[in-house]
Backbone as a printed PyTorch tensor [residue, N CA C, xyz], in Angstrom:
tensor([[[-21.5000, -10.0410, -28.0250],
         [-20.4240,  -9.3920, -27.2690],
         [-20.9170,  -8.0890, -26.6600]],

        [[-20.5390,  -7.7490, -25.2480],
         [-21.1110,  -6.6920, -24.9310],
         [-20.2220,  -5.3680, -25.0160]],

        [[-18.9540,  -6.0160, -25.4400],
         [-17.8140,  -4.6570, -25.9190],
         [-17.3920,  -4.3040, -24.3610]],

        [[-17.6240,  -4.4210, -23.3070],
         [-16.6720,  -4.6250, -21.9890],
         [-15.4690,  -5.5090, -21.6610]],

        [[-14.5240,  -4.7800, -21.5170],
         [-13.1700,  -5.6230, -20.9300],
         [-13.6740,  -6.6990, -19.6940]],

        [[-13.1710,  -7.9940, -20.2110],
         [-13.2950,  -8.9980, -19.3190],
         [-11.9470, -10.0160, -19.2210]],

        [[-11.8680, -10.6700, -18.3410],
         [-10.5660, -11.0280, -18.6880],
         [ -9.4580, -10.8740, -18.3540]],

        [[ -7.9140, -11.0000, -18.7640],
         [ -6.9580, -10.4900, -18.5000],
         [ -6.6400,  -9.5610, -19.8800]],

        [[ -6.1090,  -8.3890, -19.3970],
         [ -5.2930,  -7.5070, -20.6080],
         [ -4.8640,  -6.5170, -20.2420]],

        [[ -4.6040,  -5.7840, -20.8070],
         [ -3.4660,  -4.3730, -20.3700],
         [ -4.3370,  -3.0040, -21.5010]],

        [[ -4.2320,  -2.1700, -20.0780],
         [ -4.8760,  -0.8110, -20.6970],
         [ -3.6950,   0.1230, -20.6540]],

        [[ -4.0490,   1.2170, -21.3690],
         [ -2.9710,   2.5490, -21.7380],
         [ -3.6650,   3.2750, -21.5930]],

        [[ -3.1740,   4.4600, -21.1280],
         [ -3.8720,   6.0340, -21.1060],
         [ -2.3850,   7.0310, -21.9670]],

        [[ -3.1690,   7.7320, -22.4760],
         [ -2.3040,   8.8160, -23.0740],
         [ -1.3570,   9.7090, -22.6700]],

        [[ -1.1610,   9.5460, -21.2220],
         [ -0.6310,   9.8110, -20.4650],
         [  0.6120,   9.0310, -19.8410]],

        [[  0.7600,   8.2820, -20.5010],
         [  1.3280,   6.8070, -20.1170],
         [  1.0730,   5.8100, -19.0400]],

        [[  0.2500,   6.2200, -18.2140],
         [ -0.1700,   5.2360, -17.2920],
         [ -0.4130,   3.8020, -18.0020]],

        [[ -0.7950,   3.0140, -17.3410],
         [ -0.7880,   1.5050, -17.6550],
         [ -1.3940,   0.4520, -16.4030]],

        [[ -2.3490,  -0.2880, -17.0570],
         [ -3.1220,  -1.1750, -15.7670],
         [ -2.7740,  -2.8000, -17.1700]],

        [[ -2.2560,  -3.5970, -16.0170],
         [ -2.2000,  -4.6260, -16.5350],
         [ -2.6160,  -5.6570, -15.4710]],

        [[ -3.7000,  -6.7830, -15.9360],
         [ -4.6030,  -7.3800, -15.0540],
         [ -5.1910,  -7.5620, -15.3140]],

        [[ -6.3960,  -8.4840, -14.3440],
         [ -8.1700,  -8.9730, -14.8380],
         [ -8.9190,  -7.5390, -14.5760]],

        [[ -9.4110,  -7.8150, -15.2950],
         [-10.7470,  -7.0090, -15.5300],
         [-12.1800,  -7.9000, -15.3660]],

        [[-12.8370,  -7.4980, -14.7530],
         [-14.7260,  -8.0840, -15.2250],
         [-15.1550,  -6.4730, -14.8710]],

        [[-16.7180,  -6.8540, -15.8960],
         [-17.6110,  -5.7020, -16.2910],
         [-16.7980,  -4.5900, -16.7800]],

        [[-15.9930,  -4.5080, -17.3060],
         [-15.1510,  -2.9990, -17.6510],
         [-14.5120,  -2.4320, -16.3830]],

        [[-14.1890,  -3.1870, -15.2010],
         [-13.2440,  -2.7480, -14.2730],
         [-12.1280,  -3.5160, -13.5670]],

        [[-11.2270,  -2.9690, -12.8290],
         [ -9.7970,  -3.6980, -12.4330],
         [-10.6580,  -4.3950, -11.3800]],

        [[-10.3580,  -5.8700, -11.4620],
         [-10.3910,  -6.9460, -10.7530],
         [-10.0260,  -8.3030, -10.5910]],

        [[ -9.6700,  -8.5170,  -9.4780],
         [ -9.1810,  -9.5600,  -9.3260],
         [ -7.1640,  -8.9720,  -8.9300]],

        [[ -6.3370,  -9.7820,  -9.6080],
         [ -4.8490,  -9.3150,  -9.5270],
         [ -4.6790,  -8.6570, -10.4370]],

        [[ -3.6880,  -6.9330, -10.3230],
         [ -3.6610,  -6.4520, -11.6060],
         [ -2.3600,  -5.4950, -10.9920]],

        [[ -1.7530,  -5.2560, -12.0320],
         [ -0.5570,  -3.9410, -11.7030],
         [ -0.6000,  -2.5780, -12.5570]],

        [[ -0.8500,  -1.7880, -11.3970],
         [ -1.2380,  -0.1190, -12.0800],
         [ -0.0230,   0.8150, -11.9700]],

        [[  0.7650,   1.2680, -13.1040],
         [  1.5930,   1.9990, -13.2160],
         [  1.0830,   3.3030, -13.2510]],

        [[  1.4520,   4.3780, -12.5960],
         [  0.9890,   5.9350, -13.1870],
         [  2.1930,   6.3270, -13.9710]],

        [[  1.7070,   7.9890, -14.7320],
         [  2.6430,   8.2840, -15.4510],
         [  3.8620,   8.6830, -14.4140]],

        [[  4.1640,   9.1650, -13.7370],
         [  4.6780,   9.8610, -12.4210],
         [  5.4820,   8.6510, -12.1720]],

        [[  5.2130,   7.1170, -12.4270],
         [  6.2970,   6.3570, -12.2900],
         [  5.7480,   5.1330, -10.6890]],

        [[  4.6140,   6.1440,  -9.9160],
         [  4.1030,   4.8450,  -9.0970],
         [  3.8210,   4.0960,  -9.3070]],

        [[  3.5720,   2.6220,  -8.6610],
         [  3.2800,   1.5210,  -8.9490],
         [  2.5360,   0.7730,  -7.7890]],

        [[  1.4220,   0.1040,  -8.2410],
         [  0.6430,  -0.5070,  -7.4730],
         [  0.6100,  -2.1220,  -8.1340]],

        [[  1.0650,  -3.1800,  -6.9400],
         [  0.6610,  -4.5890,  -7.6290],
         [  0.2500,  -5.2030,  -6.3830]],

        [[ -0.8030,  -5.8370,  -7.2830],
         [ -2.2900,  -6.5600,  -5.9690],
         [ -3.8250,  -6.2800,  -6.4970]],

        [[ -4.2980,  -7.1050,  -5.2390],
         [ -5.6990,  -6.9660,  -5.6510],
         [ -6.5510,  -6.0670,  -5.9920]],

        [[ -7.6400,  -6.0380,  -6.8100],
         [ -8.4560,  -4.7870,  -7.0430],
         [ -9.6730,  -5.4460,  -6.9200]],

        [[-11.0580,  -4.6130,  -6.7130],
         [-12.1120,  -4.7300,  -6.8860],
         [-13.0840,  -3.9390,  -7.3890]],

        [[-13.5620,  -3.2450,  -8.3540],
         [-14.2510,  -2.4960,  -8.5440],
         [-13.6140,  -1.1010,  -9.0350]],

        [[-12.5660,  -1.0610,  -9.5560],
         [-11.7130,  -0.3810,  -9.6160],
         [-10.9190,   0.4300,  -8.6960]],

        [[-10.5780,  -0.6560,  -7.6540],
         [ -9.7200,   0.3560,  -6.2550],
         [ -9.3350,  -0.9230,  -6.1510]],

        [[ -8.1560,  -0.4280,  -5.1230],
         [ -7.1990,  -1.6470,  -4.5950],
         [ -7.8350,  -2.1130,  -3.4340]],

        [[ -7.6230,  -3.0700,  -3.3830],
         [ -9.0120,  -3.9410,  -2.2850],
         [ -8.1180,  -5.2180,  -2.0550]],

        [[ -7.6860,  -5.5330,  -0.8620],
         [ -7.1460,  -6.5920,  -0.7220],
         [ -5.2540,  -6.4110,  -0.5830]],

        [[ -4.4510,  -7.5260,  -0.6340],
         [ -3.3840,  -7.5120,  -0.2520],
         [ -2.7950,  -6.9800,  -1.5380]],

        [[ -1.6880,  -5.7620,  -1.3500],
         [ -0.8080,  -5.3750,  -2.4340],
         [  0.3460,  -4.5280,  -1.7300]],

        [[  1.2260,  -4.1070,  -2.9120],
         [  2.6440,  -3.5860,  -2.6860],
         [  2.5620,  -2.3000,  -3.2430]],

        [[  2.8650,  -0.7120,  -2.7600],
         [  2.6860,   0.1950,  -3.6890],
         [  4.0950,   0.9410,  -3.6490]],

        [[  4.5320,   1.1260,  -4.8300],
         [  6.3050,   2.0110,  -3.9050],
         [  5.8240,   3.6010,  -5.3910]],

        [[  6.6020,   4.0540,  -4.5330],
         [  6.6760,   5.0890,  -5.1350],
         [  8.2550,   5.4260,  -5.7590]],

        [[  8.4230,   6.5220,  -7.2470],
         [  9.7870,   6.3730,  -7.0740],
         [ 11.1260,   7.0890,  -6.4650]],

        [[ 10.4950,   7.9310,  -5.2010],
         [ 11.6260,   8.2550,  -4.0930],
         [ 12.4720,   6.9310,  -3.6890]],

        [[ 11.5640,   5.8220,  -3.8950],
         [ 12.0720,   4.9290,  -2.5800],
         [ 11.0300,   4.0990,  -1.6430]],

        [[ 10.1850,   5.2770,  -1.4090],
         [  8.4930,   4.7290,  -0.1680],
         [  8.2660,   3.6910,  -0.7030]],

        [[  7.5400,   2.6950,  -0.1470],
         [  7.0050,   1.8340,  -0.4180],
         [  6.1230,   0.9360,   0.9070]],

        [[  5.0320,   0.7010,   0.5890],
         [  3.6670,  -0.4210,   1.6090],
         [  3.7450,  -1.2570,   0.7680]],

        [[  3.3680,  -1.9910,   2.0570],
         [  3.3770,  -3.0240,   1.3900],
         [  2.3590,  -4.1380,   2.7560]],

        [[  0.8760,  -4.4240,   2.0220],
         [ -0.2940,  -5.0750,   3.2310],
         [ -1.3460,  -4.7570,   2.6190]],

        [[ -2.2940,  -4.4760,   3.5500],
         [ -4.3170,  -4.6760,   3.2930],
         [ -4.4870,  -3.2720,   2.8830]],

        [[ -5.0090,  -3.1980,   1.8110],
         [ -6.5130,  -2.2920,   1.3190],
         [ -7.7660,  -2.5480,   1.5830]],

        [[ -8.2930,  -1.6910,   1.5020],
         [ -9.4580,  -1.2400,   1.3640],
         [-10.4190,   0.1230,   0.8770]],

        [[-11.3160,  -0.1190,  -0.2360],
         [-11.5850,   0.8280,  -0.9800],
         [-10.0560,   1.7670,  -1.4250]],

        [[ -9.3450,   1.5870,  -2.3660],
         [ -7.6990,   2.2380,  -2.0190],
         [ -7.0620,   3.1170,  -1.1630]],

        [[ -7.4770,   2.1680,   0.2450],
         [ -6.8270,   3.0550,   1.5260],
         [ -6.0220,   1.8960,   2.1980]],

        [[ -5.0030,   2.0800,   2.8240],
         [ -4.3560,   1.2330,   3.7360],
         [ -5.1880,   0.7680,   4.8390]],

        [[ -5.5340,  -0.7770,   5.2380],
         [ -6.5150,  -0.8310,   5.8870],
         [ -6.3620,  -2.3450,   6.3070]],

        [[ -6.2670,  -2.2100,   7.5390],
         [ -5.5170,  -3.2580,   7.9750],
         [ -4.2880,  -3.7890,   8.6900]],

        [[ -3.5440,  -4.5340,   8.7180],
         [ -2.2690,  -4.9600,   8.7370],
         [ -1.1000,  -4.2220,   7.5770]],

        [[ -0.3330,  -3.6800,   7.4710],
         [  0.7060,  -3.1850,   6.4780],
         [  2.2430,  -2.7250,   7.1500]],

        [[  3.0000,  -2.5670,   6.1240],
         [  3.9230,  -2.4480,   6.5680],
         [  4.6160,  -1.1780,   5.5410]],

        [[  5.1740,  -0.2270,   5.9830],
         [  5.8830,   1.3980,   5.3950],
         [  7.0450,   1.4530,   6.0280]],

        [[  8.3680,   1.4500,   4.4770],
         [  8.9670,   1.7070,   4.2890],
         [  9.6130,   2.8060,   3.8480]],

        [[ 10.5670,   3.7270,   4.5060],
         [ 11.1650,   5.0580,   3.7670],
         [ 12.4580,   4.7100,   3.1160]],

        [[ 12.9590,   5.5370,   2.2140],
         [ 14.6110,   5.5480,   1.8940],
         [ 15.3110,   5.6290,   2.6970]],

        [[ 14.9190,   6.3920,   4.1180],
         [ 16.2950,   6.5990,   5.1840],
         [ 16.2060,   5.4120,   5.9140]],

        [[ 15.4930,   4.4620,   5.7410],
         [ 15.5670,   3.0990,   6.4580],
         [ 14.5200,   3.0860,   7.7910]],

        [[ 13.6760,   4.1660,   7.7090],
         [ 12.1440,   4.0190,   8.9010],
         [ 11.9300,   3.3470,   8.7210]],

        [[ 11.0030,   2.3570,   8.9120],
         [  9.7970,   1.2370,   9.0280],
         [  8.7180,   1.3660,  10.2120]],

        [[  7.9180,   1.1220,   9.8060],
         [  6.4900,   1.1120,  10.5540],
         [  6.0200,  -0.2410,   9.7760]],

        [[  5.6950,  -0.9820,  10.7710],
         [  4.8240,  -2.4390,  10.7450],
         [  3.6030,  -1.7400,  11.8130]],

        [[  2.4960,  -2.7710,  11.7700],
         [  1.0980,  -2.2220,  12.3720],
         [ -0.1690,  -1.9090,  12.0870]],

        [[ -0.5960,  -1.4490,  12.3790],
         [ -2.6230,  -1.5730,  11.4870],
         [ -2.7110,  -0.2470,  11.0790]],

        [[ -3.8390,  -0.0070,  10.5170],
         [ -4.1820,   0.7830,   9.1060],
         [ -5.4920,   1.4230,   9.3940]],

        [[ -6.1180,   2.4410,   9.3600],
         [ -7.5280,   2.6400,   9.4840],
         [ -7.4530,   4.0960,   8.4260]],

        [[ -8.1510,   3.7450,   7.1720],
         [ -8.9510,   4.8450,   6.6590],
         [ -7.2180,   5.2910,   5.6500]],

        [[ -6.2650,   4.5630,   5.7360],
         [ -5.1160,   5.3520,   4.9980],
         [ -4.0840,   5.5940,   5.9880]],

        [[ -4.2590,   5.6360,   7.6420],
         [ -3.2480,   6.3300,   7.6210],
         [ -2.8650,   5.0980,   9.5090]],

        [[ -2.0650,   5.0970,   9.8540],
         [ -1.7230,   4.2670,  10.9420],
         [ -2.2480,   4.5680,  12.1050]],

        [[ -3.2030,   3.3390,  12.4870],
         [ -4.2510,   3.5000,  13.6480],
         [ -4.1300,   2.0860,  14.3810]],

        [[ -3.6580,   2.1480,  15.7260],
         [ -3.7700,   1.2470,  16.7070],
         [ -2.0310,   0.8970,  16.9180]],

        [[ -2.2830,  -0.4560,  16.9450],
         [ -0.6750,  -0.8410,  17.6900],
         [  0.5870,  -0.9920,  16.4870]],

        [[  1.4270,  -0.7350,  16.5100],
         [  2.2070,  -1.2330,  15.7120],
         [  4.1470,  -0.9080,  16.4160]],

        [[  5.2300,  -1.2320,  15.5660],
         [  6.5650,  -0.7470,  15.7550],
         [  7.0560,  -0.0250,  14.8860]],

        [[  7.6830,   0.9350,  15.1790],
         [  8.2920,   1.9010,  14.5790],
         [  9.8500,   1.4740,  14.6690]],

        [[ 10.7610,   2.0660,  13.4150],
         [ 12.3950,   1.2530,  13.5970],
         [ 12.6150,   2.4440,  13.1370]],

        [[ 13.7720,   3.3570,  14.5280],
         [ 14.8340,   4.4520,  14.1020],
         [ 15.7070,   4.0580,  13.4370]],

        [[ 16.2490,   3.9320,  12.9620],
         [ 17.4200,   3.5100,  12.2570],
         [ 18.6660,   4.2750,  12.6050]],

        [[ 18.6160,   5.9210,  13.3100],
         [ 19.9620,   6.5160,  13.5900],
         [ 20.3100,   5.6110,  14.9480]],

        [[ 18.8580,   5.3200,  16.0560],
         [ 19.2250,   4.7520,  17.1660],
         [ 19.1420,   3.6460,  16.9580]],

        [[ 18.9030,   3.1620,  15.6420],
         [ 18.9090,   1.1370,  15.5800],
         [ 17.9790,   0.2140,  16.6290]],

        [[ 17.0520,   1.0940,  17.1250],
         [ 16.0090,   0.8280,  18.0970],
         [ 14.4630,   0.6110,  17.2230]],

        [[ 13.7110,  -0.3800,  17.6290],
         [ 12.0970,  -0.2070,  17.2420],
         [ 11.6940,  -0.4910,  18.4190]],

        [[ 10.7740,   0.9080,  18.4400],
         [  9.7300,   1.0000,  19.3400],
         [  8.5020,   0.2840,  19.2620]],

        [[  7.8700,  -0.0240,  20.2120],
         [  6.6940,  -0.4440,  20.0550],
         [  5.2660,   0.4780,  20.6050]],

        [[  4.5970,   1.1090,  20.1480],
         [  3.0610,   2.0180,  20.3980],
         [  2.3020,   2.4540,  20.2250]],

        [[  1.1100,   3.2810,  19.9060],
         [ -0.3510,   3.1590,  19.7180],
         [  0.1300,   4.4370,  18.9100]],

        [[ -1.1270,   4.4910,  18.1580],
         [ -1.2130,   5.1860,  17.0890],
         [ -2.7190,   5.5160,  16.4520]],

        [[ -2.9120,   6.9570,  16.2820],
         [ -4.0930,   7.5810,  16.1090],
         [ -4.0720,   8.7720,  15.3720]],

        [[ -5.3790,   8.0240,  14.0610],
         [ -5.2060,   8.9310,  12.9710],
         [ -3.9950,   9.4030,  12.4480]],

        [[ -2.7910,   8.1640,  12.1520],
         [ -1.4080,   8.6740,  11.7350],
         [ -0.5740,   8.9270,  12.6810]],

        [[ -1.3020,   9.6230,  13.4910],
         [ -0.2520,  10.0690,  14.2600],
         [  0.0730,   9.1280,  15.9450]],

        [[  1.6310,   9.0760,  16.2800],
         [  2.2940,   8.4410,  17.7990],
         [  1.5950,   8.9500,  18.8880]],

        [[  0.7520,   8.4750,  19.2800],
         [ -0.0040,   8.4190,  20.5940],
         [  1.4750,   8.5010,  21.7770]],

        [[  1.5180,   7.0200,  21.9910],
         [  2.7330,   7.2800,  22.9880],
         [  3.4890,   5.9950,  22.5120]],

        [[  4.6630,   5.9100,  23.1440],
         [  5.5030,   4.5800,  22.7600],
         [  5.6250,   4.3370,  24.2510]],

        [[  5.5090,   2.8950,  24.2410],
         [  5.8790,   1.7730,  25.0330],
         [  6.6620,   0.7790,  25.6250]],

        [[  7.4950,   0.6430,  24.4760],
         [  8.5550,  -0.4360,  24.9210],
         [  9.2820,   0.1620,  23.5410]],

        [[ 10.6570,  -0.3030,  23.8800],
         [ 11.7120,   0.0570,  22.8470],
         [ 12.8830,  -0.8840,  23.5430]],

        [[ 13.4740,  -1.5210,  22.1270],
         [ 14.3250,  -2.5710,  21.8250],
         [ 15.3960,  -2.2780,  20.9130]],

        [[ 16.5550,  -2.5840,  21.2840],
         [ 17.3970,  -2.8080,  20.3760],
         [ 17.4810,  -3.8970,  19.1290]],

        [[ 17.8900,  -3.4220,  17.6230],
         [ 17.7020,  -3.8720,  16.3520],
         [ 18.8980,  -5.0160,  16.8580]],

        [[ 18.4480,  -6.3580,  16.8850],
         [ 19.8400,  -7.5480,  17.0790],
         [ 19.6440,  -8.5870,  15.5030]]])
């Protein structure tokens, strides 16, 4: 036995955090769900101990993604949710919203559709009413 977590099982920290999931070589991989003490929650893929692949993360305001990682950054396709009812669908680069996606006001019941760089609204394009 080489005394490394392999497998499926559930870890604790003293802190109360909690990873429940596969493990190989002594790290999160494969499908696993990571609670912090603070009450976030991450469920989805891991690799190497980062979220890598498709998962859901909410926080407990309310926030919540939900799409592609990479190295534990948003990366990819995803979709962000707020409590006041925002949404952003659209791509991902490095963590934060890069390239095309829609944005949904919810006071004007409108989603926009437009580019996006380093997080931040480049310009909007088209805008539709929520039917």
């Amino acid at each position: 036995m080489s005394g490394k977590r392999e497998g499926y099982g559930i870890f604790k920290w003293p802190d109360g955090s909690e990873y429940e999931g596969n493990f190989f070589d002594n790290m999160f991989n494969g499908k696993g769900k990571y609670t912090w003490s603070d009450k976030r929650e991450y469920i989805g893929e891991w690799k190497m101990n980062q979220m890598n692949g498709y998962g859901i993360f909410k926080w407990p305001d309310g926030r919540k993604y939900q799409g592609d990682y990479q190295c534990d950054k948003k990366e990819g396709y995803g979709i962000f949710y707020w409590p006041d009812g925002r949404i952003f669908k659209g791509l991902w680069k490095n963590g934060k919203q890069h390239g095309d996606g829609e944005f949904f006001a919810p006071k004007k019941n409108i989603w926009k559709k437009g580019l996006w760089e380093n997080g931040k609204n480049i310009k909007f394009y088209e805008e539709n009413e929520n039917n």
